[in-house]
Structures are given as structure tokens and as C-alpha cells.
Wavefront OBJ file of the C-alpha trace (Angstrom):
o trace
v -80.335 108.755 -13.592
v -81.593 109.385 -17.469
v -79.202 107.909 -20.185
v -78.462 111.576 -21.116
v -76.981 112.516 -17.876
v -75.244 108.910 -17.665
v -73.748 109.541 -20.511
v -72.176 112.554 -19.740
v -70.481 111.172 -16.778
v -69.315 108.689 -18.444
v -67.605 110.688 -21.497
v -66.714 113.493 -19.447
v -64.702 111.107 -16.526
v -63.492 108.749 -19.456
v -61.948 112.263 -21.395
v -60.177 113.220 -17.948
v -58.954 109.672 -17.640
v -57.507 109.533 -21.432
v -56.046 112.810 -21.131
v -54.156 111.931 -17.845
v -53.158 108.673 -17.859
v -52.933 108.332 -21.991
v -51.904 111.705 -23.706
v -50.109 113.323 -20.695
v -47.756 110.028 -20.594
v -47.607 109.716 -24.332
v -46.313 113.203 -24.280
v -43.931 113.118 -21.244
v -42.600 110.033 -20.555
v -39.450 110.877 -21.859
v -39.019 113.592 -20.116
v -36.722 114.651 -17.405
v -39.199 114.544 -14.640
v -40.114 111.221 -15.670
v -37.286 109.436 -15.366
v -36.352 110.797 -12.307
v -40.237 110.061 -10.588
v -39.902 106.429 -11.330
v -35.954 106.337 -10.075
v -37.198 108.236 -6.595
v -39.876 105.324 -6.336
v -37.229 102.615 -6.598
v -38.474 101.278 -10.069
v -36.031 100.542 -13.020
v -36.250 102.913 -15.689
v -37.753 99.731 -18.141
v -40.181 100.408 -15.951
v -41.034 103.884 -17.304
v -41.557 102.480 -20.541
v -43.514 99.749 -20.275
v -45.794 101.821 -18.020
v -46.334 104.394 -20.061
v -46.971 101.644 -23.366
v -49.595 100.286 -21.213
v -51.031 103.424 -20.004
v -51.649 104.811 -23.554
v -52.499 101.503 -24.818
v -55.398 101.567 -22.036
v -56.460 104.952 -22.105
v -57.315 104.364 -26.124
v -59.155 101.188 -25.650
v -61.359 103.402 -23.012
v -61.798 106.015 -25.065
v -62.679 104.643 -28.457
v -66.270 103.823 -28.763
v -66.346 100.830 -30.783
v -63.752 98.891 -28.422
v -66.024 97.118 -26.136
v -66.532 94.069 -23.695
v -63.735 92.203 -22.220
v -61.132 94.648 -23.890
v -62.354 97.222 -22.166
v -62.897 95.533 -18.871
v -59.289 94.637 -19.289
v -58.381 98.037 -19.495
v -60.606 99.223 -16.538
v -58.599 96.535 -14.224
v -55.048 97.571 -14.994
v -55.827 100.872 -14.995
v -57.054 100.410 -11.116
v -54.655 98.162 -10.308
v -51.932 100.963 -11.947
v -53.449 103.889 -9.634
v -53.788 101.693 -6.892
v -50.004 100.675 -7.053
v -48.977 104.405 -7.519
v -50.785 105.157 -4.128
v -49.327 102.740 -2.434
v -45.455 103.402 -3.878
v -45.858 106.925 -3.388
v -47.218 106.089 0.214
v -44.054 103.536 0.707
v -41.458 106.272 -0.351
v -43.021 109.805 0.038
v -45.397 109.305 3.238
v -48.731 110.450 3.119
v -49.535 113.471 1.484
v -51.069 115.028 -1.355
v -49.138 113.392 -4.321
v -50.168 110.009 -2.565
v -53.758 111.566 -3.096
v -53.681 111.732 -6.615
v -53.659 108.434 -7.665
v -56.770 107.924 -5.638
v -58.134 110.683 -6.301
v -58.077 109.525 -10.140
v -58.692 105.770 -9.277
v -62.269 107.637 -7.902
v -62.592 109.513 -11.680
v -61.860 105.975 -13.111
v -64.342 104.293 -11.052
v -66.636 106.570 -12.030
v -66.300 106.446 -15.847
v -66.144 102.522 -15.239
v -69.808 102.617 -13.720
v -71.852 104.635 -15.901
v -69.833 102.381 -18.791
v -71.904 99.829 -17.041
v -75.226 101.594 -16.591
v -75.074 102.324 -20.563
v -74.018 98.800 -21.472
v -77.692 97.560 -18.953
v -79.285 100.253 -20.598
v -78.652 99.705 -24.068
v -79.564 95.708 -23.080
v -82.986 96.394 -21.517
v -84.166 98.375 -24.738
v -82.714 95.877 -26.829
v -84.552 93.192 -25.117
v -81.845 90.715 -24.935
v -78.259 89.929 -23.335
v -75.322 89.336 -25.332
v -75.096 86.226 -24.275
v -78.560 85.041 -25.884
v -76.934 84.348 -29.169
v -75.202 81.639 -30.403
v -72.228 81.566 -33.178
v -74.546 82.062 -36.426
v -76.027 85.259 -34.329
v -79.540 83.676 -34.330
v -81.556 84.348 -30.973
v -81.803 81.322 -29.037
l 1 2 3 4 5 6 7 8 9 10 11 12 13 14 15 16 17 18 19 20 21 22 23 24 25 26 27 28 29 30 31 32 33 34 35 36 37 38 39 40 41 42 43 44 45 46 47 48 49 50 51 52 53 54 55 56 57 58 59 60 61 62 63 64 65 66 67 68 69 70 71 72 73 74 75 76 77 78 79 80 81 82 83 84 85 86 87 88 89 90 91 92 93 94 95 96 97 98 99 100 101 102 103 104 105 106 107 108 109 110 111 112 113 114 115 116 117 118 119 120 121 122 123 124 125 126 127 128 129 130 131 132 133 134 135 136 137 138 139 140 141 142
């Protein structure tokens, strides 16, 4: 895949993921339907809260370019590990059925962004010649 089309996935599935799971929360947490989705999965309404701080607080580490490394590998994991959880509580309490779906079906958008993040990161290393790792404090090559 060229570093053109790589990077399209990647902006275009990192965009979806910021807008869902980072503006649309920012926007709505508070709202009525909120409160009462996390109450009808058994979840405290704290809950609500903190999710939704962490959600945003993800979504803009994904999304802003010059936030990179272990940050953002940070933020890739709990965002899975978020969408993975809402499958399975929406499984636990709903069943199986479509809005168990979603999570996955935006775990799969994630996964995808997360993936051509890492094609860009080997790509941007093999034209640069070197790892990250081949410098020491001082930034001198090895």
C-alpha cells in the first residue's frame, strides 16, 4: 500500500474515531440519554463521567499529530479495551443484537486507524534510516 493511500486510512478512520468516541461524548454526556444508557447497563453514574473524561482525553491524543509514541499507544489500548467492554456489557444486559454490534463494529474502525498509525511510523523509519531507539540522551547516533 503507497504512503498516500496509508495515510488516508489512517486520517480518515482516526476522524471517525475522534468524532465518535471524543466530540459526540464531549457533547452528550450530560444528556438525558446518557445517564440513563449507563444506569440500564448497571454502572454508577461516576461512571458516566469518568468515561466520557477519558474518552475525549483519548480521542485528542489520537487525533493531534504531534502527540506520538507511548501516549498514543496508551490511548489506542483503552480505547479497545473501552469498546471491547461496551460489547460485552451491552451483550450481558441487552442480548445480542445490533447495539452490541457497534462497539465492535468501531473497535474494527479503531483497529484500523491503529495499523496504518503503524505502517506510517515503519515508513517514516525506513526513509529515515534509523529507529528511535538508535539514539542516546544527547541525540547523537550511536
Amino acid at each position: 500500500m503507497t504512503t498516500k493511500k496509508t495515510k488516508i486510512i489512517y486520517w480518515s478512520t482516526t476522524s471517525l474515531v475522534f468524532l465518535f468516541e471524543g466530540l459526540l461524548p464531549a457533547l452528550t454526556s450530560n444528556s438525558q440519554l446518557a445517564v440513563e444508557g449507563i444506569r440500564h447497563l448497571g454502572y454508577p453514574d461516576y461512571f458516566r463521567v469518568m468515561l466520557s473524561f477519558f474518552k475525549v482525553a483519548g480521542a485528542l491524543v489520537l487525533i493531534l499529530p504531534f502527540l506520538k509514541g507511548t501516549i498514543k499507544e496508551w490511548a489506542y489500548a483503552g480505547m479497545g479495551i473501552t469498546m471491547s467492554s461496551a460489547f460485552i456489557s451491552h451483550w450481558a444486559v441487552d442480548g445480542f443484537n445490533g447495539q452490541t454490534l457497534f462497539p465492535l463494529i468501531f473497535l474494527a474502525i479503531l483497529l484500523t486507524s491503529y495499523f496504518s498509525y503503524q505502517k506510517m511510523r515503519k515508513n517514516h523509519v525506513s526513509k529515515a534510516g534509523y529507529r528511535s531507539n538508535d539514539f542516546v540522551i544527547t541525540g547523537v547516533p550511536k
